[in-house]
VMD Tcl script that draws the C-alpha trace (Angstrom):
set ca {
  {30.71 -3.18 -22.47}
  {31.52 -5.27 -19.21}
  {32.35 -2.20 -17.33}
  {28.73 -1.25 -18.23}
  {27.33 -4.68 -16.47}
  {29.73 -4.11 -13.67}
  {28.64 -0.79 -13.09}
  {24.93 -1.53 -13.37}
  {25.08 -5.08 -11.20}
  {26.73 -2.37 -8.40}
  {23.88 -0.30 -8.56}
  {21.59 -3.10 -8.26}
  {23.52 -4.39 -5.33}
  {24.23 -0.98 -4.00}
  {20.35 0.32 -4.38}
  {18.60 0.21 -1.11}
  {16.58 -2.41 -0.46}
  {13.95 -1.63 2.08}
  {13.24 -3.78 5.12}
  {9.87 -4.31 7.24}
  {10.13 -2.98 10.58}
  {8.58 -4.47 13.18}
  {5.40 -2.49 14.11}
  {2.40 -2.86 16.46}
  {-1.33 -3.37 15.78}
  {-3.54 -0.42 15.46}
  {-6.95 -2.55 14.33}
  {-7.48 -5.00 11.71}
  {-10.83 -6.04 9.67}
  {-12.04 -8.05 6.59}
  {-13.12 -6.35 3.55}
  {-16.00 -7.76 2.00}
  {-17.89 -6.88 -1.91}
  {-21.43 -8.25 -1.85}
  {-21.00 -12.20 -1.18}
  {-17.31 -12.29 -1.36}
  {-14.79 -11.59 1.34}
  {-11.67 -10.05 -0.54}
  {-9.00 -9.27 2.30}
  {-8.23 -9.17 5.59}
  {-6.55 -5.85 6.46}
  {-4.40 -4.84 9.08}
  {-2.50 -1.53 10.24}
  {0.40 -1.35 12.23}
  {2.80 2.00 13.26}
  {5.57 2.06 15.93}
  {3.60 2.36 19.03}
  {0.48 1.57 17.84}
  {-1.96 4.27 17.33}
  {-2.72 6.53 14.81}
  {-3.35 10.36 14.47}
  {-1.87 11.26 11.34}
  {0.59 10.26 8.90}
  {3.48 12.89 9.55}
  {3.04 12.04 13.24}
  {2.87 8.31 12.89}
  {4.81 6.90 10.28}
  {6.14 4.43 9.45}
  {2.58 3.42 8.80}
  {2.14 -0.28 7.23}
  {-1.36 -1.34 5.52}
  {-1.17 -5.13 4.89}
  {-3.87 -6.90 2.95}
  {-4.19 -10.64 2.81}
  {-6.13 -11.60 0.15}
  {-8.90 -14.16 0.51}
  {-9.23 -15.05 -3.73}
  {-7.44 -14.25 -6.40}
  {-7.24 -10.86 -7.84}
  {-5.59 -9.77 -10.43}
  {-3.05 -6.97 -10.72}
  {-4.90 -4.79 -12.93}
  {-8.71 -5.12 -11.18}
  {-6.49 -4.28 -7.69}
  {-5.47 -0.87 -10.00}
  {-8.93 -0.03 -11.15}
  {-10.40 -0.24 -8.07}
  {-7.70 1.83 -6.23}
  {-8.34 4.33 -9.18}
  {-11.76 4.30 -8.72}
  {-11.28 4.86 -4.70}
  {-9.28 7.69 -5.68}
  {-11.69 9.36 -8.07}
  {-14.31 8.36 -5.21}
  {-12.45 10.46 -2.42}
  {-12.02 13.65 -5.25}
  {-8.36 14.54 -3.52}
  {-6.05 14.03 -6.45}
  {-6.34 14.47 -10.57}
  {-6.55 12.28 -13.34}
  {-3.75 12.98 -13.93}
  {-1.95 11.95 -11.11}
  {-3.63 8.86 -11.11}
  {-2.66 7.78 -14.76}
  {0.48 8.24 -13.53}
  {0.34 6.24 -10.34}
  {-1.33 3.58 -12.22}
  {1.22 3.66 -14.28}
  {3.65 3.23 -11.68}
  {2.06 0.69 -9.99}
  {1.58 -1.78 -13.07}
  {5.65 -1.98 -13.06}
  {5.35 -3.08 -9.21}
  {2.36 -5.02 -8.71}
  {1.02 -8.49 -9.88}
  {-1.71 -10.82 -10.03}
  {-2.50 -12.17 -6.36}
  {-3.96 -15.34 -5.09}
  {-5.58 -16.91 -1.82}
  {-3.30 -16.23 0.43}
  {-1.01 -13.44 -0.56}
  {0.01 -10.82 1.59}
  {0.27 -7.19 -0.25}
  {1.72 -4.74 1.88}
  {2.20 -0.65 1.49}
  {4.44 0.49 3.99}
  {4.44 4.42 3.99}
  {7.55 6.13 5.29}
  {8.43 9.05 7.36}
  {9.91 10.72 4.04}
  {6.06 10.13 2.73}
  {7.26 7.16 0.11}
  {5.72 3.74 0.05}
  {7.53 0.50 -0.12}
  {5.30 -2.54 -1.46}
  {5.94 -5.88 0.07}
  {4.18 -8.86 -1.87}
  {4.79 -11.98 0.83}
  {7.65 -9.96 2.90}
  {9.69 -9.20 -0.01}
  {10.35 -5.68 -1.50}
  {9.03 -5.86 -4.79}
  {8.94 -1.88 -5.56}
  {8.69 1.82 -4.36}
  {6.56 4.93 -4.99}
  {8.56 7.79 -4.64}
  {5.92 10.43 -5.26}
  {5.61 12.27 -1.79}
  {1.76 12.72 -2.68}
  {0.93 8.75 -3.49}
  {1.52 7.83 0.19}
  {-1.54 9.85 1.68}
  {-3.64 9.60 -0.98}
  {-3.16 6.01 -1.03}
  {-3.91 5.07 2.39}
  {-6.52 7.50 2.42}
  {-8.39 4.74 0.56}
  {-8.97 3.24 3.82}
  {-8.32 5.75 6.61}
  {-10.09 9.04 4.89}
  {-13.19 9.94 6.57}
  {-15.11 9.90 3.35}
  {-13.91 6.22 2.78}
  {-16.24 3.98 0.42}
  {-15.28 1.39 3.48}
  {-16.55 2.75 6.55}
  {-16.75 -0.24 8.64}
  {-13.32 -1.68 7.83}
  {-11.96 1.91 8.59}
  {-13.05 1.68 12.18}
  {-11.88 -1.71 12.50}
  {-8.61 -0.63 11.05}
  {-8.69 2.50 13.84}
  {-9.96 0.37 16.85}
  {-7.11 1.77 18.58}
  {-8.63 5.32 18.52}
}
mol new
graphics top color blue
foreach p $ca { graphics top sphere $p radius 0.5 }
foreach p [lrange $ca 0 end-1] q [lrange $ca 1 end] { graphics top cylinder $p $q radius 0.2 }
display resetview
């Protein structure tokens, strides 16, 4: 049984944690639902302008939230961006939901989220500079920052702010 622990408290220590690189500005905006400002946004990638995700990642989208929101409205509403933008199934997004209810939580005035998609097409979540989980579903990472950057965006105004560099 302890060589279990060991073995497991290795793999913890072992596992890869990952690390926020430093990254420059592409644009950054406020998001805002009816009366209410929710976030502040801001994009960042290694030189600082963006074309495409293959060409520019690491891509970070970091979102400092205004009021409190709470873990599960932040999941609806990224489901119902996805449904929005028609790109992925139902299916998928049960499952990233799923996912993301093991990584996320409740945030508050204040609180930085962060999604930082890799060149491998995985996305690390930051909550206040610390790793707090990964997506390793090669599809998520697109589809997810699509919410913002997609043409068809339900957010057109905080998607040019977000692109000012372009």
């Amino acid at each position: 049984m302890h060589k279990r622990w060991l073995n497991i408290v290795l793999l913890l220590w072992l596992w890869p944690v990952a690390a926020m690189p430093d990254l420059q500005l592409v644009g950054e905006g406020s998001f805002r639902y009816l009366f209410w400002q929710l976030y502040d946004a801001r994009l960042k990638t290694s030189d600082g302008s963006f074309d495409d995700y293959q060409s520019n990642a690491p891509v970070l989208l970091e979102l400092t939230y205004k009021r409190s929101i709470s873990r599960d409205q932040f999941i609806d509403a990224t489901v119902d961006q996805w449904q929005h933008l028609g790109q992925s199934s139902e299916a998928q997004q049960q499952d990233w939901a799923n996912q993301l209810k093991t990584i996320w939580q409740d945030v508050g005035r204040g609180d930085r989220l962060a999604a930082l998609l890799q060149p491998d097409m995985t996305v690390d979540f930051f909550l206040n500079g610390e790793a707090i989980g990964r997506v390793t579903d090669t599809e998520f990472g697109p589809l997810f920052f699509d919410i913002w950057l997609h043409p068809d965006t339900s957010a057109p105004t905080l998607r040019r702010q977000l692109l000012a560099a372009r």
